[in-house]
N, C-alpha and C positions, 0 to 999 in steps of 0.2 A: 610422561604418560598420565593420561589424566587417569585422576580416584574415582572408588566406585560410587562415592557419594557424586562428583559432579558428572558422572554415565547418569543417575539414575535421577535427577532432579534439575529444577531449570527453575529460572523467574517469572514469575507474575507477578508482574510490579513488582514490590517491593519485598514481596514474598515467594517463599518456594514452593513447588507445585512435585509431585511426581512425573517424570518427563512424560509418561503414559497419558495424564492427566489434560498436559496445557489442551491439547488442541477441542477436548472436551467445552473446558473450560472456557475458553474463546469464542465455540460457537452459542455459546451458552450466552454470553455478552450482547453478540449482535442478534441472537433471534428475539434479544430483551426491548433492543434502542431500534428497530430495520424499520417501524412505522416514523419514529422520530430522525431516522438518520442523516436524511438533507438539511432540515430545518435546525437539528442541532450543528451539524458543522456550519451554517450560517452566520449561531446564536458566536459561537463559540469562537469563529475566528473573523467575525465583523465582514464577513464573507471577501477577507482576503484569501479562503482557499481556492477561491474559482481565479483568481488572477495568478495562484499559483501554477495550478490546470495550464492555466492560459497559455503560463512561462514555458512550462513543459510542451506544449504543443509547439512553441514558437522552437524550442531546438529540436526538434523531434520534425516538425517541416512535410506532414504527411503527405502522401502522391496516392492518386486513384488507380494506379497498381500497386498499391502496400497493403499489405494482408496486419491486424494486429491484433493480439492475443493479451490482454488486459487479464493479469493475476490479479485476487480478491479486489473484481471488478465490481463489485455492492450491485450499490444502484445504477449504474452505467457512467458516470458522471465524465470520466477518458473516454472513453466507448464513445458516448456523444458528440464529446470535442474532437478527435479524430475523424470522425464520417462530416461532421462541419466542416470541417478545415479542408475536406476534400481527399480522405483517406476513401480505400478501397470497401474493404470489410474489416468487423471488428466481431473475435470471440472473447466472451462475457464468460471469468470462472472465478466460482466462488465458491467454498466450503459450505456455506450458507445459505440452503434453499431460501428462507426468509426473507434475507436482502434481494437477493433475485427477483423473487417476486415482486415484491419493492418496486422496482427496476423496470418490472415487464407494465406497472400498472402506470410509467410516465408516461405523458403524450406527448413530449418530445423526444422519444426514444421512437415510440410505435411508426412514424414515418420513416424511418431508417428500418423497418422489421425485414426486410427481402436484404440488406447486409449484416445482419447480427443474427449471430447464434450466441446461446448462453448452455454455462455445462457446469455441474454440481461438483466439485470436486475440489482436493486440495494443493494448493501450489509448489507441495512438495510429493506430488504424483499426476502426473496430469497424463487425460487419455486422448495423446497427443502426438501426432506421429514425429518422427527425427525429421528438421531440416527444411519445417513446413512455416513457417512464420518470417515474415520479414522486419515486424519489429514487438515487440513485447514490451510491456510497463505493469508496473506494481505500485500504488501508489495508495500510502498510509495502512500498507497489511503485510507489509515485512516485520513491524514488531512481534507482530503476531502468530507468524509462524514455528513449528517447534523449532526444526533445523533450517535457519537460512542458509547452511550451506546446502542442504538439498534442494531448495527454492531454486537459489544461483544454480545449481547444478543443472536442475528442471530447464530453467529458460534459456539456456547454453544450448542445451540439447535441443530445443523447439525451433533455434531459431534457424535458418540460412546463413549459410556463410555469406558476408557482407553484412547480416542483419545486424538491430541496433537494442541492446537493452537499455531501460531509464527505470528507475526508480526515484519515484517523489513519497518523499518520509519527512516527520521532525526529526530537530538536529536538534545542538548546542547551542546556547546561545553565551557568549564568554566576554560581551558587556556588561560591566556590573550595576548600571541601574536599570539597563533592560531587564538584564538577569531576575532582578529583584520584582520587578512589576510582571515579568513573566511567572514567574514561582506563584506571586499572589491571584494572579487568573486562576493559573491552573491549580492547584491546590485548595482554592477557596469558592473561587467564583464557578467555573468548571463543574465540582462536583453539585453545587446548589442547582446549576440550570438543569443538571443531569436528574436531578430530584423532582422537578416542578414543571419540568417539558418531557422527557423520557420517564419518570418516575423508575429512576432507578440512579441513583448516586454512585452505587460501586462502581458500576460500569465505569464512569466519565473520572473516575479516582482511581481505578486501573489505566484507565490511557495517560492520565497525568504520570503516573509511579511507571510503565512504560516507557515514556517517551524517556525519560531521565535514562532510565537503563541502556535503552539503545546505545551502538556503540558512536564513537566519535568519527567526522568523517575521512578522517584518513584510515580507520580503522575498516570503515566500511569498503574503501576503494579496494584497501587490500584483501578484504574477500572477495572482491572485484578478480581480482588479478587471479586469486589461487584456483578461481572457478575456471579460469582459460581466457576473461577478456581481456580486449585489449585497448587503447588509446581511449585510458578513463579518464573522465573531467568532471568534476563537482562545479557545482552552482549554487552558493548562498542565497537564502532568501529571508528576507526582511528582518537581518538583522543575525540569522543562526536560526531562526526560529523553525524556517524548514532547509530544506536541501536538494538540490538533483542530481544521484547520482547517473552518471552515462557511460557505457561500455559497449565497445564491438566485438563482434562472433568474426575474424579474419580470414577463418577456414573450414 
């Protein structure tokens, strides 16, 4: 049984928050970075995330009857690759009016505007009916959330039977001189760019202390499982540094 100290607090980064607090605290973050937030994930990850994007779109295989509901969908960034790749429609939700906006001011978004809707809200409530979705992705906003088990729970419940969840996150990395030149990005280099392009350090030194926290990925799949999917498969990416995980809704 868990104590009342861990009911009543939770991590932020490296530190503890009152559980009341995180989700505060989070949107507090991206309404700081939501003008900077493409161009830092660029800065930041040598714009190897768009090829992560990419990876996930390529298992993911979208069809122009697929409906898909992108959790802390920011700026559109899946939302876009989807309706590319010849998906159906794509709904846009995010805890954070900010980034939305964000989002709404791309001009490569606004040609796909008669298939996307966008909706304010958090990925562990969504105002979203049972059994309406055919496939759902989360991708770099699952640290973020208070309880990812109500996350999983949420997209479980959204989706169709047959439908498909993905989640694309940072992982582990458990080469020891990646490891090392990894640490030093993020821990050093990371927080400076966050200072002198977002003008805000803590932010991009919360997602470092983050990303550590997150759980490892078998750990992840196993919430996979408890949530009700089924035929989970992880996918390494460039080393540990990200991950995808995949699960189906069977029933």
């Amino acid at each position: 049984m868990a104590t009342k100290t861990q009911k009543e607090v939770i991590d932020f980064g490296f530190s503890e928050v009152p559980r009341a607090q995180k989700q505060e605290r989070v949107a507090e973050i991206f309404s700081s970075v939501a003008p900077s937030y493409n161009l830092m994930n660029d800065l930041m990850s040598g714009g190897v995330h768009r090829l992560w994007k990419d990876a996930l779109m390529d298992w993911m295989a979208p069809r122009p009857t697929q409906s898909l509901v992108d959790l802390a969908g920011g700026t559109g960034d899946i939302a876009l690759r989807f309706l590319k790749r010849g998906g159906g429609s794509a709904h846009i939700v995010d805890i954070n009016p900010e980034m939305l906006a964000a989002g709404k001011k791309r001009r490569d978004l606004q040609s796909f505007a008669d298939q996307l809707n966008w909706t304010t809200a958090s990925a562990e409530a969504l105002p979203i009916a049972d059994k309406s979705a055919d496939r759902v992705t989360i991708a770099f906003g699952l640290r973020n959330v208070t309880s990812r088990e109500a996350a999983l729970a949420e997209a479980y419940r959204i989706l169709k039977p047959g439908g498909r969840f993905c989640c694309l996150e940072f992982s582990h990395v458990d080469n020891p001189a990646l490891s090392k030149l990894y640490d030093f990005w993020s821990f050093q280099a990371m927080p400076r760019l966050g200072r002198y392009i977002a003008r805000d350090e803590a932010a991009y030194r919360y997602l470092a202390e983050s990303i550590r926290m997150f759980p490892r990925p078998e750990a992840l799949a196993a919430s996979f499982g408890e949530a009700g999917f089924a035929q989970i498969r992880i996918r390494s990416l460039s080393g540990g540094i990200a991950a995808i995980h995949s699960g189906w809704k069977l029933d």
